[in-house]
N, C-alpha and C positions, 0 to 999 in steps of 0.2 A: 564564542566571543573572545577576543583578546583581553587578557586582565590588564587592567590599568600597573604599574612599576608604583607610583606616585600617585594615590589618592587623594582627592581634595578634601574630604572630612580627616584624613588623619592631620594632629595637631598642627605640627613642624609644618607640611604643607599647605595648610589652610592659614597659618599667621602669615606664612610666608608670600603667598597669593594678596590677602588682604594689606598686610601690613606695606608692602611696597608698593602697591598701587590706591591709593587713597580714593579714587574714582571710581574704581570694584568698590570700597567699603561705604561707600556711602549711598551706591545705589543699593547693598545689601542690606544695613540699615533703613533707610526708606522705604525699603520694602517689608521688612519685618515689622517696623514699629507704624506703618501707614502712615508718613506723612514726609513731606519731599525736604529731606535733610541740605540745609547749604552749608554750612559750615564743620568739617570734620578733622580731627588732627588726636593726633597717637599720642598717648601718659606714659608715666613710667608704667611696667605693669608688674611690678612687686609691691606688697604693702606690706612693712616692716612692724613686728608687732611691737606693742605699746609697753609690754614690760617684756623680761628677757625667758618667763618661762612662758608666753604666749606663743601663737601658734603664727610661723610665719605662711607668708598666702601669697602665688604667682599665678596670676590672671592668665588667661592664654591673650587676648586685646582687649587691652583698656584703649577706651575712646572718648574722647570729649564731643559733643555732637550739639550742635547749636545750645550751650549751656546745660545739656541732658549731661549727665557721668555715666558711659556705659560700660559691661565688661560683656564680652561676647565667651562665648566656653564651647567646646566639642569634646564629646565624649563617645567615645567608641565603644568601649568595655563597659556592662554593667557593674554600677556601683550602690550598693543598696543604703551607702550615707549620702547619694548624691543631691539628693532634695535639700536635708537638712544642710549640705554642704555647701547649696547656692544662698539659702537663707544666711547662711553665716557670711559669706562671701560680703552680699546683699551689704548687710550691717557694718561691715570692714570698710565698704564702698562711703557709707551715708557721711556726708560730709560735716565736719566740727568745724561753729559758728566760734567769731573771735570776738569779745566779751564786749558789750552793749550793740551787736549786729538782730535784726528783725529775724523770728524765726522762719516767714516771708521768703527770706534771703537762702533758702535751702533746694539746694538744684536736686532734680528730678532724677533720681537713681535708677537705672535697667539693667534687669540681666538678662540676656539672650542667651537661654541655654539650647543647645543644637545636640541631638543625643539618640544615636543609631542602636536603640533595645528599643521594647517599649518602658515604659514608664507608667503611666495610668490607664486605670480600665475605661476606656469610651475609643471611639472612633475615628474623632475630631485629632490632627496630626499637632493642630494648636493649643497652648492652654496658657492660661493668662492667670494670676496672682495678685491682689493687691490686699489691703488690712480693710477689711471689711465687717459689717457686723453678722452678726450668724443666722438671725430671724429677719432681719429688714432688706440685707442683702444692702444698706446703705454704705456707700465707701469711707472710710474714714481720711484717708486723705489718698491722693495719688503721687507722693512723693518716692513709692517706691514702688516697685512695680518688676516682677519675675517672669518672664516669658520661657515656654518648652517647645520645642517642633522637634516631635520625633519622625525619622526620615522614612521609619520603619511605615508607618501609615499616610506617606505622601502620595497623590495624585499621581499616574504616569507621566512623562512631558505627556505625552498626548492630550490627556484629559485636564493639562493643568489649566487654571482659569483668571491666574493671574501672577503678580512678578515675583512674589515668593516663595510661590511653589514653582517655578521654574530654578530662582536663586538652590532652593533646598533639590531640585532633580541635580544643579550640576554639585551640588556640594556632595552629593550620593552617587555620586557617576564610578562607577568602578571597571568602567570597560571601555577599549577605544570608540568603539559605536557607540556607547550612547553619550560619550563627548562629542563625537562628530556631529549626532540627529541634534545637538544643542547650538550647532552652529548656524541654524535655521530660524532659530529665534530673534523676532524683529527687538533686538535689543543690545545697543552697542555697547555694553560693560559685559554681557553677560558672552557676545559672541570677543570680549577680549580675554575674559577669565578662558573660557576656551584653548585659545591662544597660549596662554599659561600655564594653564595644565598640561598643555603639549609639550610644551617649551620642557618643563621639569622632567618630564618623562623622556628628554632627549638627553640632559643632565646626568653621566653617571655618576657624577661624587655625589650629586642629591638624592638618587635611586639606593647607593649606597649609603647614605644617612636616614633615610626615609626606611629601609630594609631592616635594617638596627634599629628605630625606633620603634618599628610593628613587633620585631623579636623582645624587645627591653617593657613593651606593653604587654604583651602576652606572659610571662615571665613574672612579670610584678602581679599580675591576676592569679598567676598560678600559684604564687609564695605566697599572696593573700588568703588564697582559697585553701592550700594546706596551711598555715600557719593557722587559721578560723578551726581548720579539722584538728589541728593538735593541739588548740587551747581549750575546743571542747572536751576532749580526750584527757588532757591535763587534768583541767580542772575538776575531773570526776575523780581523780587519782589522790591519793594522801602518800604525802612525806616525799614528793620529788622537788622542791621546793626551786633550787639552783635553776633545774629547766625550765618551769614556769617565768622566773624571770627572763630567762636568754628569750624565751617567749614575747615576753613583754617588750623587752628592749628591741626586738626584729619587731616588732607590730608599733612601734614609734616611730621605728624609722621610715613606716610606711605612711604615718600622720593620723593615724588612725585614730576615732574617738577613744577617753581613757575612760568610758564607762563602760563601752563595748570590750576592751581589753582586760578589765576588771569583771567582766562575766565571761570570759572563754577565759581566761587564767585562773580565775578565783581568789585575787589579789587584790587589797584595797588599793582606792584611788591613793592614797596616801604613799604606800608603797610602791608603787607606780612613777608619781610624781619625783620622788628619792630618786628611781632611775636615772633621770633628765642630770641631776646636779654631777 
């Protein structure tokens, strides 16, 4: 098989796909969240934090979708805070009522996370989140709501049996033939994403940009993954003090939790926080 140049799960190329054609995202939308979206239009998609030692957060697509708040996410590289990462997202997302407004008045927050590892143990390629109670199984509201499709456990095209497992084949498409056999598909957004994934993979500044973002992702996994190994290592160590912070400091600028970095360094949160200023 021919490798795809330009993969439609990697970031860059999946905003880029969706984001330009609002007709791709809307049927990809409707098809994830089941139900026939009309109205769709693009947000800023950074959300600036609320004081200056907070954590700022860029969406891969924020979407407004018939009064829904959505962010859509791809993630390629396992990330073992990625769970906790969407729930925080999630909460960034939920919108703040302006003072005698109904709380009524609170639009319906999703997240579509889209995510090539697995993630949980079952079968099911879907998994769905909301605030529910733990014995009754009763929902407590559905104002927010965390969706997973890992591509890892998607249906073949072959066997797929409806539009979003077709949407998640071409989003996993990594070879010129199985963009082609998607061309076959009675489905005119999906045989147009096609189109656009060809289109990029004829592109060489975006082959080239898209080349550097798959090296600049592997890289930042790999610095993660040694920096994880030499905080462990650190912080079984007494009296290296200086490098556990240089530690710290490269593990911030990763964005990384400061509880997590306060257990591979052995460094309080407190001195941690000191880093930032």
């Amino acid at each position: 098989m021919t490798e795809l140049k330009v993969k439609p799960k990697i970031d860059i190329a999946f905003k880029k796909i969706f984001s330009e054609n609002l007709d791709l995202l809307k049927s990809l939308v409707s098809a994830a969240l089941g139900f026939d979206a009309k109205k769709v239009e693009l947000c800023p998609n950074e959300i600036p934090p609320a004081e200056v030692e907070h954590k700022f957060c860029r969406l891969d697509l924020r979407v407004r979708v018939d009064g829904q708040e959505i962010d859509i996410e791809v993630q390629c590289y396992k990330r073992d805070d990625f769970q906790a990462r969407a729930e925080y997202y999630s909460s960034l997302m939920f919108t703040r009522l302006h003072k005698g407004e109904n709380y009524t008045k609170i639009p319906k927050t999703v997240l579509i996370n889209i995510v090539d590892y697995p993630v949980f143990n079952c079968k099911e390629y879907h998994s769905v989140f909301v605030n529910m109670e733990v014995n009754r199984h009763e929902v407590l509201t559905d104002k927010k709501v965390i969706h997973f499709f890992e591509l890892g456990k998607i249906p073949s095209l072959e066997d797929s049996k409806n539009n979003i497992e077709l949407w998640l084949n071409l989003i996993n498409a990594d070879s010129e033939e199985k963009i082609e056999a998607l061309e076959t598909v009675p489905i005119d957004e999906i045989k147009k994403a096609v189109g656009e994934v060809k289109r990029l993979n004829r592109d060489r500044k975006f082959i080239i940009t898209t080349e550097a973002r798959e090296n600049a992702l592997r890289e930042e996994m790999s610095a993660l993954s040694a920096a994880l190994d030499t905080g462990i290592k650190m912080g079984r160590e007494e009296g290296r003090e200086e490098e556990r912070f240089d530690i710290a400091r490269n593990m911030l600028t990763e964005n990384m939790p400061l509880d997590i970095i306060g257990k591979l360094t052995g460094l309080s949160i407190k001195a941690i926080e000191n880093l930032r200023m």
